[in-house]
Structures are given as structure tokens and as C-alpha cells.
N, C-alpha and C positions, 0 to 999 in steps of 0.2 A: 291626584297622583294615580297613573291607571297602572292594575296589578298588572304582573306578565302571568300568562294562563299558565295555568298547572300542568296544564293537557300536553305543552309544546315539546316534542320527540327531540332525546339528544342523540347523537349521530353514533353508529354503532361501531363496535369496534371488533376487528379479530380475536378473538379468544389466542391468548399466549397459548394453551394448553395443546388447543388443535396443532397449532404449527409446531410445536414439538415432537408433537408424536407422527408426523407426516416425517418430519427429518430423521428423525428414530427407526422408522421402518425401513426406510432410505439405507442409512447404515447399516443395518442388518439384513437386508438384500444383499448389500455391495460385500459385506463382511460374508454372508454365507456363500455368495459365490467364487469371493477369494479362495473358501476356503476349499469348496468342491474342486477348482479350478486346480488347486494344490495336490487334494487327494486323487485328484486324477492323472495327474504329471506324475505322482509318487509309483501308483499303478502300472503307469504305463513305462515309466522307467524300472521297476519291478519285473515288470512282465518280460522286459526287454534284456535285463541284467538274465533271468531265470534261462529265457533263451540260449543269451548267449552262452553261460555257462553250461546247459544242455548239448549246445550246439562243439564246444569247445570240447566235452567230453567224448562225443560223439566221433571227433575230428581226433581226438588221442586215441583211441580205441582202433580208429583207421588207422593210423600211424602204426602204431604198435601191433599191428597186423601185417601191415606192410615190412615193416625189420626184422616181424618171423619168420617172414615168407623169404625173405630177402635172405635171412641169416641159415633158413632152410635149402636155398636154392644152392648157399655159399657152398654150405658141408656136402651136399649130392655133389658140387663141382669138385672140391677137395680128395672127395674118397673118388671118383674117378680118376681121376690125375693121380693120384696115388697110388689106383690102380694101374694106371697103365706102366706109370714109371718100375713098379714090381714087374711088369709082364718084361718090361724093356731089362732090367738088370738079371732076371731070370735068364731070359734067352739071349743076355750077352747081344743082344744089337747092336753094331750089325757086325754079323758072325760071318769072319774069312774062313774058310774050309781049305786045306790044300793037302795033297795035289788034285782031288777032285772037286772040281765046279761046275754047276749047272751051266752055266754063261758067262761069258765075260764079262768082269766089272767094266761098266763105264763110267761110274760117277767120280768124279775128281775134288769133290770137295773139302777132303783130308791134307790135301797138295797145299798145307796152308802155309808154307815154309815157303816152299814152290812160289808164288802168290806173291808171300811177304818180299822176296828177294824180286821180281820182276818189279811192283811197288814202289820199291827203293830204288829203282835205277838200275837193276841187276841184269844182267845183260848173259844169253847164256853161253855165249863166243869168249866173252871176257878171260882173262887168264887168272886159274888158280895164284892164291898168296904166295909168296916167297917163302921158299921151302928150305931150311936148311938140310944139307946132306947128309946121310948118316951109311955107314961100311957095315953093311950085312950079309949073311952067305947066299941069302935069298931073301927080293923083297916084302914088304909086308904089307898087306890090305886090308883094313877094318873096313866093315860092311855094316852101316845101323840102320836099322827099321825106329823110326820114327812115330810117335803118336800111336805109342802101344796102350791100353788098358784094360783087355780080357784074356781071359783064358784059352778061349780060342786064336787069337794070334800068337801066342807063347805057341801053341802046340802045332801050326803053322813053322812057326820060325825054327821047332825042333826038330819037325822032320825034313830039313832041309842039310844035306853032306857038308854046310858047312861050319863053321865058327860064327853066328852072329851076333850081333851085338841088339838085344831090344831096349828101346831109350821108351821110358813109361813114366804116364802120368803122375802127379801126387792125386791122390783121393779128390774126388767130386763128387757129388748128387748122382751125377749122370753116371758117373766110374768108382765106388766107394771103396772097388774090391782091390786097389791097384799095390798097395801094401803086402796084403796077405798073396797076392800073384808074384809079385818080386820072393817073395819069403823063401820060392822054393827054385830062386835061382842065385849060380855061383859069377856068374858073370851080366850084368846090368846096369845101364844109367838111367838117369832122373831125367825126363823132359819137362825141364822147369816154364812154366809160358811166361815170357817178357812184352813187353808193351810193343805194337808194331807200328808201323804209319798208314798203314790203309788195309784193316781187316778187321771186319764188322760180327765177327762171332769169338770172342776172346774166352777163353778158359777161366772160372771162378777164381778170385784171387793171383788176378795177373799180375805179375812187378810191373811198376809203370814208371816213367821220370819222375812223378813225384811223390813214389814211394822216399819214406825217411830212413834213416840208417835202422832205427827203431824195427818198423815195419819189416826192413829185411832181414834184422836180424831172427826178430821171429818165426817171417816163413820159412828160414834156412833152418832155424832151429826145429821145428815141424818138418820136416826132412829128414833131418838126421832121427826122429825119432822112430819115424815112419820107415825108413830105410839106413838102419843102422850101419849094414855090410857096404856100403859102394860109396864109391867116392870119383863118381863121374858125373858131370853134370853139364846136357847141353841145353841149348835155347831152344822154346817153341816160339815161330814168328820171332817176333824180338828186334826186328829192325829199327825205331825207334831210340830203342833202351840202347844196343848196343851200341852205337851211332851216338849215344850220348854221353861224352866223355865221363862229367859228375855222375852219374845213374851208376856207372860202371866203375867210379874211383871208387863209390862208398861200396858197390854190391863185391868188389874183388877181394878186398880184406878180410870179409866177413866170411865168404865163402871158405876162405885158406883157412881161418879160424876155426871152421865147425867139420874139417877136413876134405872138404869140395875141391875136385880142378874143374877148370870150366873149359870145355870143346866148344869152339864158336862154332855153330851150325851156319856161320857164316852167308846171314838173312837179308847185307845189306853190302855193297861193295864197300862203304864208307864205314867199316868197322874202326872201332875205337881197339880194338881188344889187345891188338900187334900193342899199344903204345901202352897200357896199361902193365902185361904181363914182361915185356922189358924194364917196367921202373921195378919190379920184383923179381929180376934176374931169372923168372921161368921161360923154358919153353913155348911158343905159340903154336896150340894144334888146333887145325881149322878143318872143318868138308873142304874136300876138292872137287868132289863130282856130286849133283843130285843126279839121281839113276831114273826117275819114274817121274818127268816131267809132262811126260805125253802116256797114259797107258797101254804102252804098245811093248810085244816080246821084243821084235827087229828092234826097236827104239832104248828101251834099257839097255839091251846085252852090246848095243852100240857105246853107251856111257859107261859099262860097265871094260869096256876095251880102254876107254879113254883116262878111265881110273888105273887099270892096270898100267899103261904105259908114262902114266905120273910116277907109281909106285916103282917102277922101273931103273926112271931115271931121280928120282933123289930117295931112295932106297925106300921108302913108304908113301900110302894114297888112305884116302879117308871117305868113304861113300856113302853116303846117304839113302835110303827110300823108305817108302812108306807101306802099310801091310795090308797092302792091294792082292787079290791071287792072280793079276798079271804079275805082279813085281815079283812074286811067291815061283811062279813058273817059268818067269824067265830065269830068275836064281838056278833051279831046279836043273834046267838043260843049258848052263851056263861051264862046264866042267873042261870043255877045251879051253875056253877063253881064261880061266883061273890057272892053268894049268905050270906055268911059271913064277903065281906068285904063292905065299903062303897068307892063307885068308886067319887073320888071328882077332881075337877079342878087343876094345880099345885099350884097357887094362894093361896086356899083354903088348901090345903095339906103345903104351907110354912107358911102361919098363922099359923097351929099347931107347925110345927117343930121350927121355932124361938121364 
């Protein structure tokens, strides 16, 4: 039986121990650079949030510079305009002087009556309203200046020989003083601004159609407190409003109410007003003549004949103009052509007519 040699090599094996720890290092490579891999993304979105909220501060600080400057720029605009508006109510802009004038006015931008009534269809050939007749010893002519609210056209309108009538703003921005100027007269109306159909510079707190009864009654009542003594009231522009039956069913009531007549400055040939003050058994007094359609002396004292020979023939005439110092001088050397009627206040002139 032959032994098997002692000597003969058995076949070698990998050590389990080695291959463990090769796999081991493995993972902890892979693990440590997971985890650097992380602390670097942490970093870098760190660094990135730091930024942005740097950045975001940065961009507020701008900001908030910007709406100083902005809110600085605001008040330098404010207190100029502030100022100017002081310089403008100080010196009564724009101040009529009469009877002396550097130059003739030419600007006609006040003619906003003028304006409203060609607008509407107003034609100036047209024939005055139907006029009921009234038995007097002599006729009677009210004469109103329109679109009064300084103290310089009062004193204008005073030193003129005759009896005028000035129809004045209620209080504005632009005219605040228009209350305390009425205060120191005995004869005046309110030139209320009504909605017109085609005029693009309206007076604050216009009546419009779609004023509410509400509405009106409060600016009437703001009226009456402002100008306690007078009880006349005509239209600025107002072509629209009057022209609109409902505007003028609810504005007429209110008016009778807080002691108001209303003289249609008659802005629109399609006035409603005749129909209105007949369902309330008044009177209809309307303008017959506007006087200062064109700025010219020859040119008023022409309508101012045309008023007189209305006044004539149905025993009174109602004239309108505005407080131009042509309108002012033509008045002024007007004394042949008046000479037959008696020039009286509207007041005075609706005593007779009612």
C-alpha cells in the first residue's frame, strides 16, 4: 500500500479577512465622499442663500432710497404748486381793471356759456323764448356779467352808471374767496355750473344727469349756506343738464325748497325749463341776448340794441356778458343806446315780472 507523501502542497485559498477589508475601504471611500459631496452642496447653497439675502438687502435699501427720493421729489412739487396757487389767489388772476386797460382782451376762454349754447345747436340768429308781456311805464333791462369770482371784477362792475347784476361762483380751489365777495353785496346771483355737452374745463362739483336728488340737495344746501341773502340762481354751461328733463324735474323742487328761482342762462335752444316751471305755475325767465360773443365794443353795443328793442317790445329783456374790459367799456360808452330803458337788478326786474 504506497503512502501519499506528506510533502504534497494543498491548493491555497484567499484569505476571507483580506477581501473584507478591501470591501471595507471601498465603503468608506464611497461613504466619505458622499459625505464631502453633501458638505459641499450644504456650502455652496449656504453661500448662495448668504448672497442672496445680502443681495436682497441691498436691493431694499435701494428701494427705500428710491421712495425717499421719490416722496422728496413729491413734497418740492406740492409746496410749489402751493405756491403758485397762493401767488394766483393773492393777485386775483386774472384781474379785469376798468375803465383803464393796458390792452385789449383778447382771449375768449371765459365765453363758456357762449361755447356751451353754439355746442347745443344754438344758433345766434335764432329767436329769443316766448316772452309773456308785462304793462310798464318804462321798460326794464337786467344786464348780468357772468363768471364772476374776484374782487377785482365786483369793482369793475361797480364803477360802471349802471345797475348790474354779477352772477358768482360758489367757492373753488381756484376761487375760495367767492362767499366772503358776495357778503358785501345787496344785489347778486349764484352761477351754479351744470353739466354741458361739449366743454372740457367744468367747474369743481358740476351738477351733471347723473347727479341724485341726494347730491342736489346738498349742493343747494351749500349755497344757501354760503350765500344766505340771494335767491337767484342761473346756469354755468349747463346745456346737457338743462336739456334733460329728469336732471331738472328733481334739480327744480329742491331749489323752490331751499328758496332758489332759477334764470335759464338759456345754454341750449332745447331747453327743458319753459316745461318744467309751468307744471309749477311759475314764471319762465330766460337770457334773450348774450352781449360779448365776439370781443368787440362795435359788436356788444350792437346786442346790446338788440336787448333793448326785446325789452321794448314785451315790456323787459335779460343780457348776459362776461367780465371782459371790452364788455366793461363797451357798457361804459353805452348811455345813448340805454337811454330809453331802465337798466334794473334781476331781483328787481322779477318783482315786476311775478
Amino acid at each position: 500500500m504506497t503512502k501519499r507523501s506528506s510533502s504534497a502542497k494543498k491548493p491555497k485559498r484567499t484569505p476571507r479577512k483580506r477581501k473584507k477589508s478591501a470591501s471595507a475601504r471601498w465603503q468608506i471611500y464611497l461613504l466619505g465622499g458622499s459625505v464631502a459631496f453633501l458638505i459641499l452642496l450644504v456650502l455652496m447653497a449656504l453661500s448662495g442663500w448668504v448672497g442672496y439675502e445680502m443681495g436682497r438687502e441691498e436691493a431694499a435699501k435701494a428701494c427705500r432710497q428710491k421712495v425717499t427720493d421719490y416722496r422728496n421729489d413729491l413734497q418740492k412739487l406740492r409746496q410749489k404748486l402751493a405756491s403758485q396757487q397762493k401767488r394766483r389767489i393773492a393777485g386775483h388772476a386774472p384781474a379785469f381793471r376798468h375803465p383803464v386797460a393796458k390792452k385789449e382782451e383778447k382771449k375768449t376762454e371765459n365765453l363758456s356759456e357762449i361755447r356751451d349754447f353754439v355746442a347745443a345747436g344754438g344758433k345766434e340768429s335764432a329767436k329769443p323764448p316766448v316772452k309773456e308781456e308785462i304793462r310798464l311805464k318804462r321798460p326794464k333791462l337786467a344786464i348780468v356779467i357772468d363768471d364772476v369770482a374776484y374782487a377785482s371784477q365786483i369793482r369793475a362792475i361797480r364803477s360802471l352808471p349802471w345797475h348790474i347784476t354779477p352772477s358768482i361762483f360758489p367757492p373753488t380751489a381756484s376761487h375760495p374767496n367767492t362767499p366772503k365777495i358776495a357778503g358785501s353785496l345787496e344785489h347778486f346771483m349764484i352761477h351754479l355750473p351744470m353739466e354741458a355737452l361739449n366743454y372740457n374745463s367744468p367747474e369743481d362739483a358740476t351738477l351733471t344727469t347723473e347727479s341724485s336728488s341726494a347730491e342736489i340737495d346738498l349742493r343747494l344746501r351749500r349755497l344757501r349756506e354760503w350765500f344766505p341773502r340771494t335767491h337767484f340762481i342761473n346756469n354755468h354751461t349747463g346745456s346737457r343738464f338743462t336739456s334733460d328733463y329728469d336732471s331738472m324735474k328733481r334739480f327744480y323742487p329742491i331749489a323752490k325748497r331751499y328758496g332758489f328761482v332759477f334764470i335759464d342762462s338759456r345754454t341750449t335752444p332745447r331747453t327743458v325749463v319753459p316745461r318744467i316751471c309751468k307744471t309749477y305755475h311759475d314764471p319762465y325767465v330766460a337770457r334773450d341776448v348774450f352781449l360779448d360773443n365776439e370781443p368787440d365794443i362795435a359788436y356788444i353795443q350792437n346786442q346790446l340794441k338788440k336787448a333793448v328793442k326785446i325789452a321794448k317790445s314785451h315790456g323787459y329783456a335779460i343780457a348776459i356778458g362776461h367780465p371782459h374790459t371790452t364788455t366793461f367799456k363797451a357798457l361804459a360808452g353805452s348811455k345813448k343806446i340805454l337811454k330809453d330803458v331802465d337798466v334794473v337788478y334781476i331781483d328787481e326786474l322779477y318783482g315786476k315780472i311775478r
